[in-house]
SEVEXLUM-719319 format. One record per atom (N, C-alpha, C): atom name; residue number from 1; x, y, z. Coordinates in steps of 0.2 Angstrom, whole numbers. Example, Ala and Ser with C-alpha at 12.3 -4.5 7.8 and 13.67 -1.06 7.14 Angstrom:
N  1  66  -28  39
CA  1  62  -22  39
C  1  66  -16  39
N  2  64  -11  35
CA  2  68  -5  36
C  2  64  0  39
REM end
This chain:
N  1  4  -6  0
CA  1  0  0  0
C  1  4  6  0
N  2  11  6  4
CA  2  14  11  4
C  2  18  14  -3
N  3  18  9  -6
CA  3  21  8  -12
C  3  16  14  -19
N  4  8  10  -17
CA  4  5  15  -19
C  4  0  20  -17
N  5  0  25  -13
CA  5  -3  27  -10
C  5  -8  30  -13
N  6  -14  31  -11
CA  6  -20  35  -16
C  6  -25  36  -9
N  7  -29  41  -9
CA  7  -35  43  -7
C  7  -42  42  -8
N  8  -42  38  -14
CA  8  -46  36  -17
C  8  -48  29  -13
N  9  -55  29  -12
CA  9  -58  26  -9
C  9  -58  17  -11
N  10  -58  20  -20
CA  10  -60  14  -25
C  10  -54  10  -26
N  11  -49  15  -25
CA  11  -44  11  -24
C  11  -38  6  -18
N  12  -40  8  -13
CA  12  -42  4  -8
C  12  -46  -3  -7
N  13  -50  0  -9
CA  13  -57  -6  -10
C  13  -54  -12  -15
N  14  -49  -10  -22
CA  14  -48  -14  -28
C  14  -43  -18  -22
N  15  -37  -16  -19
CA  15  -33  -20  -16
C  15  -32  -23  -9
N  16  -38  -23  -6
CA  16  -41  -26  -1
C  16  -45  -30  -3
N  17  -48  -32  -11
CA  17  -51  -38  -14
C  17  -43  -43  -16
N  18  -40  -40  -17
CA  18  -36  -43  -21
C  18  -31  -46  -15
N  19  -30  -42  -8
CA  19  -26  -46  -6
C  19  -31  -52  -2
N  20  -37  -49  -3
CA  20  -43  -56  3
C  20  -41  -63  -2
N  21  -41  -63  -10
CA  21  -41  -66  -15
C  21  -33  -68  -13
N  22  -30  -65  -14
CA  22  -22  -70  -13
C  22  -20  -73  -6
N  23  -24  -71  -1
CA  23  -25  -74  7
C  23  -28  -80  6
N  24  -33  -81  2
CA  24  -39  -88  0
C  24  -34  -91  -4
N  25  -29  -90  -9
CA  25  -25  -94  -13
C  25  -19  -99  -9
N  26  -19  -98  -1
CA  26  -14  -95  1
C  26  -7  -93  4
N  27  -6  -87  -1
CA  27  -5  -82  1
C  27  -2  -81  7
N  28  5  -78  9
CA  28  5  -76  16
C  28  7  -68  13
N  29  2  -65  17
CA  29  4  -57  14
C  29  7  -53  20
N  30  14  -49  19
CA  30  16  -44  24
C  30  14  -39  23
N  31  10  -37  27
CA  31  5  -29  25
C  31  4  -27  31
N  32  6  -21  33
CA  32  11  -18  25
C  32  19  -18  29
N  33  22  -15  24
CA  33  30  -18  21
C  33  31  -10  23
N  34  39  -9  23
CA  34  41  -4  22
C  34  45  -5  18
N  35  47  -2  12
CA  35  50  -1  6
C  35  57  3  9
N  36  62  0  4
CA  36  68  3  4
C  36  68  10  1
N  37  70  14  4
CA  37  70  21  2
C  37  77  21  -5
N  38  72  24  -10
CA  38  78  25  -17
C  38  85  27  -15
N  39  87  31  -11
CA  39  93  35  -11
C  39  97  29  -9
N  40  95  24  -4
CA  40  100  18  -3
C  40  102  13  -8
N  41  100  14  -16
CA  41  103  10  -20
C  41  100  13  -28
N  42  100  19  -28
CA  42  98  23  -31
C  42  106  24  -36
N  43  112  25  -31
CA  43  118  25  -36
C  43  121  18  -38
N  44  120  15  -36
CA  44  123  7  -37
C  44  117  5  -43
N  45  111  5  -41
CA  45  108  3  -49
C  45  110  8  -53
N  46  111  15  -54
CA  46  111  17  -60
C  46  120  16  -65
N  47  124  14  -57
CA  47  132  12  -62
C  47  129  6  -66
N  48  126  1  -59
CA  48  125  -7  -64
C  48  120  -3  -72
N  49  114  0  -73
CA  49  112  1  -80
C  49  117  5  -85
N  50  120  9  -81
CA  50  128  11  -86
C  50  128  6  -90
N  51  133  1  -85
CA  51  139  -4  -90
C  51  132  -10  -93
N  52  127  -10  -90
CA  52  123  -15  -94
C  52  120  -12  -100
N  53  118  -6  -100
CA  53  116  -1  -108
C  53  121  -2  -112
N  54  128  -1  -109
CA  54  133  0  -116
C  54  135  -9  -115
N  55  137  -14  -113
CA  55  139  -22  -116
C  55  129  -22  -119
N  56  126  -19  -118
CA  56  120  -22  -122
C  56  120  -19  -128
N  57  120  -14  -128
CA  57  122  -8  -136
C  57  127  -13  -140
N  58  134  -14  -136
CA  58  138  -18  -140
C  58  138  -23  -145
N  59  134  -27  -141
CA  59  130  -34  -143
C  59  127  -32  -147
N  60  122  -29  -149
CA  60  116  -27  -152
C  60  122  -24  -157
N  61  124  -18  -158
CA  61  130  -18  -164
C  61  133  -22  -168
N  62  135  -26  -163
CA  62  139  -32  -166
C  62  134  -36  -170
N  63  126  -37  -171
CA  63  125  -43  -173
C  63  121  -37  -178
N  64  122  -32  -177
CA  64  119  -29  -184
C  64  126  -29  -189
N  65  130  -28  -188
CA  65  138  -30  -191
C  65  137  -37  -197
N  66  135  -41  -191
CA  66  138  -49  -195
C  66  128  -49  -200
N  67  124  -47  -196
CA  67  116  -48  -200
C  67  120  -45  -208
N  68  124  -39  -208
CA  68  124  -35  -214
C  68  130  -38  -217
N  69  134  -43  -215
CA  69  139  -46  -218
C  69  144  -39  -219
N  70  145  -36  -216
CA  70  150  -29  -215
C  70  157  -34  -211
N  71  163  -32  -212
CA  71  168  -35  -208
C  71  171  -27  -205
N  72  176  -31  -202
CA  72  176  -26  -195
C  72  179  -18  -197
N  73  183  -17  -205
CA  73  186  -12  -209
C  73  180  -8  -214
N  74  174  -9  -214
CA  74  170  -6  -217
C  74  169  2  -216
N  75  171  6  -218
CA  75  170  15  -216
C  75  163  18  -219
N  76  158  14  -223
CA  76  152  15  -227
C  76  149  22  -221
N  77  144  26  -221
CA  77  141  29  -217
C  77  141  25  -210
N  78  138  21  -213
CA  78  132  17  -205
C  78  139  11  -204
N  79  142  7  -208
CA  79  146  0  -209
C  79  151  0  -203
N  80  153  7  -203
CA  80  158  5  -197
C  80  157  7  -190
N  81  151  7  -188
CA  81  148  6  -179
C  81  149  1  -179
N  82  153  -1  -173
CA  82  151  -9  -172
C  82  150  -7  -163
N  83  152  -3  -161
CA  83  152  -2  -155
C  83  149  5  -153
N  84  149  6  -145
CA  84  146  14  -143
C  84  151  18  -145
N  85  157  18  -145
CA  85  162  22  -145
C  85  162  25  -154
N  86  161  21  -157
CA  86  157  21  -167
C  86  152  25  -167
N  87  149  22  -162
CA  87  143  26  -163
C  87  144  35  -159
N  88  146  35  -157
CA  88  149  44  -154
C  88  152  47  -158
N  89  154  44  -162
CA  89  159  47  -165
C  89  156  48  -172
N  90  152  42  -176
CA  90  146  44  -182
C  90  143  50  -178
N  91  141  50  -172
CA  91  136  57  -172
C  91  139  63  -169
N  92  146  62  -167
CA  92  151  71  -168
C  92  150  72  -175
N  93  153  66  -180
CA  93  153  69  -185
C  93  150  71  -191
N  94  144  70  -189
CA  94  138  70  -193
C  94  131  72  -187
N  95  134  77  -186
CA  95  129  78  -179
C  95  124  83  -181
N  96  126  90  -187
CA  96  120  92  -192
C  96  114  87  -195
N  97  118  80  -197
CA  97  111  78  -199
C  97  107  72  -196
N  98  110  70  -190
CA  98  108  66  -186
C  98  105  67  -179
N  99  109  74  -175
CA  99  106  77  -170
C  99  100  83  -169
N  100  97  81  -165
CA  100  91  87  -164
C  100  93  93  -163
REM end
């Protein structure tokens, strides 16, 4: 509940059916919870999405790479991204016609 809090009547009502329902399945429900407050892991998740966004990017480059049968020497516009650092660098240098 703390999680979602509302003053809404109907909304209370919807999740007090819903835990009576998962108590009859049963269910053991903790209610209510205290949630961890964001600022205690709020910089540690955002380093981990860092390096998970860029090995994900890379991946994902790399299999656009081998889908287009480009090898690693290609300089075409697009051919030679294979990574985030190709790709930074496509959009320095073409940043008139690719950035907003």
């Amino acid at each position: 509940r703390d999680l979602f809090p509302s003053s809404e009547k109907d909304t209370e009502e919807v999740i007090e059916r819903c835990l009576h329902v998962m108590r009859k399945k049963g269910a053991i429900i903790v209610d209510p919870i205290t949630p961890l407050k964001p600022e205690r892991y709020r910089e540690k998740e955002q380093m981990a999405l860092q390096y998970e966004f860029k090995a994900g990017l890379n991946a994902y480059l790399e299999t656009l790479q081998a889908a287009a049968g480009k090898g690693g020497d290609s300089k075409d516009e697009i051919g030679f991204i294979r990574n985030i650092d190709d790709l930074v660098e496509f959009n320095r240098k073409n940043r008139d016609k690719v950035m907003p």
